[in-house]
ChimeraX commands (.cxc) that place a marker at each C-alpha (Angstrom):
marker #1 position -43.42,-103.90,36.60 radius 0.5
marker #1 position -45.79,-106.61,37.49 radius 0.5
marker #1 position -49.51,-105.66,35.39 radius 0.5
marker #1 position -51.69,-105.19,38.76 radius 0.5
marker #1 position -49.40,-102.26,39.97 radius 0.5
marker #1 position -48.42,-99.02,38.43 radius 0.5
marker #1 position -45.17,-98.35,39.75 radius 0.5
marker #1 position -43.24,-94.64,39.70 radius 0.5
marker #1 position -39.78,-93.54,41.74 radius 0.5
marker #1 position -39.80,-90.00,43.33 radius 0.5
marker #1 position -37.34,-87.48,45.55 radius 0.5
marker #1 position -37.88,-86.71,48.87 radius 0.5
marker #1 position -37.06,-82.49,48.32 radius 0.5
marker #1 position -38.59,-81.44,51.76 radius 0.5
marker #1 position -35.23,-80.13,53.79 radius 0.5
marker #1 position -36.27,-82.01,56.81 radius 0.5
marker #1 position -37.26,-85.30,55.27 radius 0.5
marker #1 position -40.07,-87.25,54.74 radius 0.5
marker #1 position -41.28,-86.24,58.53 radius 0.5
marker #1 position -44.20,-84.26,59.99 radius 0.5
marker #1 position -46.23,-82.41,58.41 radius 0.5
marker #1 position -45.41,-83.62,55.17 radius 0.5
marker #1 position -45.93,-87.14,56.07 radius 0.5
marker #1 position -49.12,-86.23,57.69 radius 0.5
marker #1 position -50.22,-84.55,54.20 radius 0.5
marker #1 position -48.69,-87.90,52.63 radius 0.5
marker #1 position -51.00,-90.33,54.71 radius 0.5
marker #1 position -54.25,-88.41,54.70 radius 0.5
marker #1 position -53.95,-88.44,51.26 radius 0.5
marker #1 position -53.16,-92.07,50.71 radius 0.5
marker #1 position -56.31,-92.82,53.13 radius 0.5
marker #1 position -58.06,-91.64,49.89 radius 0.5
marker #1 position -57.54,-94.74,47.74 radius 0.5
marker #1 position -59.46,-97.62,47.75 radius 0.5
marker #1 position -56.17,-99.76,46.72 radius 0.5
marker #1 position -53.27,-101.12,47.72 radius 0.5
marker #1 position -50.63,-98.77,48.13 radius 0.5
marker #1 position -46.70,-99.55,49.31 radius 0.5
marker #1 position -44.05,-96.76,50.04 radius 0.5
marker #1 position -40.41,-99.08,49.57 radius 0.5
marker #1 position -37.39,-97.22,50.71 radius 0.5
marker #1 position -34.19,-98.88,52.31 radius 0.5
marker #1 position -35.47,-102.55,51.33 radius 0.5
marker #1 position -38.61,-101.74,53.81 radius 0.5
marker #1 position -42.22,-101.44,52.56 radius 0.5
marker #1 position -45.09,-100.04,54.42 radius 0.5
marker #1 position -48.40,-98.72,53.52 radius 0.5
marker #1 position -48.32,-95.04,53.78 radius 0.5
marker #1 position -51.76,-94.49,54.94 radius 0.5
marker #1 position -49.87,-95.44,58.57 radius 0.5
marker #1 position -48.58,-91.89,59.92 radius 0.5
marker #1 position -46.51,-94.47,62.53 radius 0.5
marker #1 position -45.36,-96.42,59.52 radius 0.5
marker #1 position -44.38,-93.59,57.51 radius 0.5
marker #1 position -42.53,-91.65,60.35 radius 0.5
marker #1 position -40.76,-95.34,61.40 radius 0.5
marker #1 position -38.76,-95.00,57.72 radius 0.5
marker #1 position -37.20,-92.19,58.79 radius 0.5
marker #1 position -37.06,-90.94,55.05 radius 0.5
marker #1 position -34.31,-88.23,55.06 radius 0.5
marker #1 position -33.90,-85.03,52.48 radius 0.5
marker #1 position -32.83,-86.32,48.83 radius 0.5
marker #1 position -33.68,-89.78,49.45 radius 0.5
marker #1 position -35.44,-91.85,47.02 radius 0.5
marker #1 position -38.35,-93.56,47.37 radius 0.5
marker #1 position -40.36,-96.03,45.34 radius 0.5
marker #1 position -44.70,-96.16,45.11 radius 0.5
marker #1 position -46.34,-99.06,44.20 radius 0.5
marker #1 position -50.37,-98.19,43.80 radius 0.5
marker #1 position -52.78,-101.22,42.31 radius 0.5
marker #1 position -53.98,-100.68,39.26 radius 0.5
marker #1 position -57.65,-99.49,39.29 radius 0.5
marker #1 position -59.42,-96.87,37.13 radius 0.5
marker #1 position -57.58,-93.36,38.23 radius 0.5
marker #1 position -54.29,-94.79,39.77 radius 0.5
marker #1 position -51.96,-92.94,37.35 radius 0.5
marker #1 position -53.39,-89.61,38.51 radius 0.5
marker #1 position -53.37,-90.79,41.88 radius 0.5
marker #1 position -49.55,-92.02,42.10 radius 0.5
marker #1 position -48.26,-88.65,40.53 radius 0.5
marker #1 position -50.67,-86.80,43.35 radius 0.5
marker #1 position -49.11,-88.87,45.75 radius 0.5
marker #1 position -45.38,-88.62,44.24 radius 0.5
marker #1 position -45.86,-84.56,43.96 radius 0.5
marker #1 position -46.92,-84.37,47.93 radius 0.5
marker #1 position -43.45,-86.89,48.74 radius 0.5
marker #1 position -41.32,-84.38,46.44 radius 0.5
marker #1 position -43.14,-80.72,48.20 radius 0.5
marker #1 position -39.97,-78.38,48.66 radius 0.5
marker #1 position -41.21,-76.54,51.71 radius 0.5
marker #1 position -40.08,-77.02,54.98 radius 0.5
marker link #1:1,2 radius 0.2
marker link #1:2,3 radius 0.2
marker link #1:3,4 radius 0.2
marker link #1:4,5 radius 0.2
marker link #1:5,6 radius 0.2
marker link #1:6,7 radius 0.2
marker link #1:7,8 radius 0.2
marker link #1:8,9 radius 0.2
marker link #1:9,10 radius 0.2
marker link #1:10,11 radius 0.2
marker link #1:11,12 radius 0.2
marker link #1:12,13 radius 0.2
marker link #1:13,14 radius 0.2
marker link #1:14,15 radius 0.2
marker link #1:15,16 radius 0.2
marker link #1:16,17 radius 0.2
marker link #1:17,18 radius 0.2
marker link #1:18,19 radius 0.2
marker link #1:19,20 radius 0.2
marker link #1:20,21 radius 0.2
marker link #1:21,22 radius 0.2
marker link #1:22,23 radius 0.2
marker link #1:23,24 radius 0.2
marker link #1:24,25 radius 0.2
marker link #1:25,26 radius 0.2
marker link #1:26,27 radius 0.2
marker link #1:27,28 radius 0.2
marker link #1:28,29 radius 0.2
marker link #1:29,30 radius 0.2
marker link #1:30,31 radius 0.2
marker link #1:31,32 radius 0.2
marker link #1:32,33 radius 0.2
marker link #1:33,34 radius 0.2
marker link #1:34,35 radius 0.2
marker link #1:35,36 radius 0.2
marker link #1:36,37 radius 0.2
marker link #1:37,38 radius 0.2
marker link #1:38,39 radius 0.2
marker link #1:39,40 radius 0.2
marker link #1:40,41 radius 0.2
marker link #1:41,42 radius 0.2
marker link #1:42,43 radius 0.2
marker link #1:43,44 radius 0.2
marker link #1:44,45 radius 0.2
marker link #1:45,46 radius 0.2
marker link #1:46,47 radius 0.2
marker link #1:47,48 radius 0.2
marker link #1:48,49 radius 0.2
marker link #1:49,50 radius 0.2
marker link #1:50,51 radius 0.2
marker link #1:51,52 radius 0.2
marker link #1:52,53 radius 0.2
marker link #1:53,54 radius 0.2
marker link #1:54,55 radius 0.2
marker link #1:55,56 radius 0.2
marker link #1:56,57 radius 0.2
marker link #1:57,58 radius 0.2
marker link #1:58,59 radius 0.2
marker link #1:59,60 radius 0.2
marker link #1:60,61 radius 0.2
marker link #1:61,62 radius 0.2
marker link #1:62,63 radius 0.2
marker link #1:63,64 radius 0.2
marker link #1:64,65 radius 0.2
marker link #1:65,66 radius 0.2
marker link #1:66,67 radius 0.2
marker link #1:67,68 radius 0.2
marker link #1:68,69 radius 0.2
marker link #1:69,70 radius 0.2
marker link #1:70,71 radius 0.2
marker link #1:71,72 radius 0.2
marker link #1:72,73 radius 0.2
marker link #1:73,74 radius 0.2
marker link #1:74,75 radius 0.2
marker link #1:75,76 radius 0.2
marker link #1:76,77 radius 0.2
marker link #1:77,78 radius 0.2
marker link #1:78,79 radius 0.2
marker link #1:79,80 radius 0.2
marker link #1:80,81 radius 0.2
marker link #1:81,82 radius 0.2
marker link #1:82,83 radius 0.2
marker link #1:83,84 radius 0.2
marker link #1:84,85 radius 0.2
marker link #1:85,86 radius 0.2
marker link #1:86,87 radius 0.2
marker link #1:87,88 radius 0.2
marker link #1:88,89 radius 0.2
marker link #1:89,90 radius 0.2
marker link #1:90,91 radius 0.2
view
């Protein structure tokens, strides 16, 4: 982990993916941090505030996926709020 970005893995549980709704709750969220943000999955990296970008990953059920937020005051919290919208159940 390089020291200007706190780094966590997390499970895509939603039954239809990383698609819709839950990507729109994903991005609107991410539009909330002043910081870099990348989403990596399948040896692509986009920043998630991007509905477009998000949806273009095609991030299927039980995938995993890794987030990689810059370090600022509050990013910890941030990345597991982020991580527990990416793992929601419903769907």
């Amino acid at each position: 982990m390089e020291d200007n970005w706190y780094e966590l893995s997390c499970i895509v549980k939603n039954k239809d993916g990383l698609h819709g709704r839950p990507a729109m709750d994903v991005s609107d969220f991410a539009q909330t941090y002043d910081g870099k943000i990348e989403i990596h999955y399948n040896n692509q990296c986009y920043d998630p505030r991007s509905l477009i970008h998000l949806l273009s990953l095609g991030i299927p059920f039980g995938s995993q996926v890794n987030l990689r937020v810059e370090r600022f005051e509050g990013c910890e919290r941030f990345a597991d709020d982020l991580r527990r919208l990416i793992e929601v159940e419903e769907g």
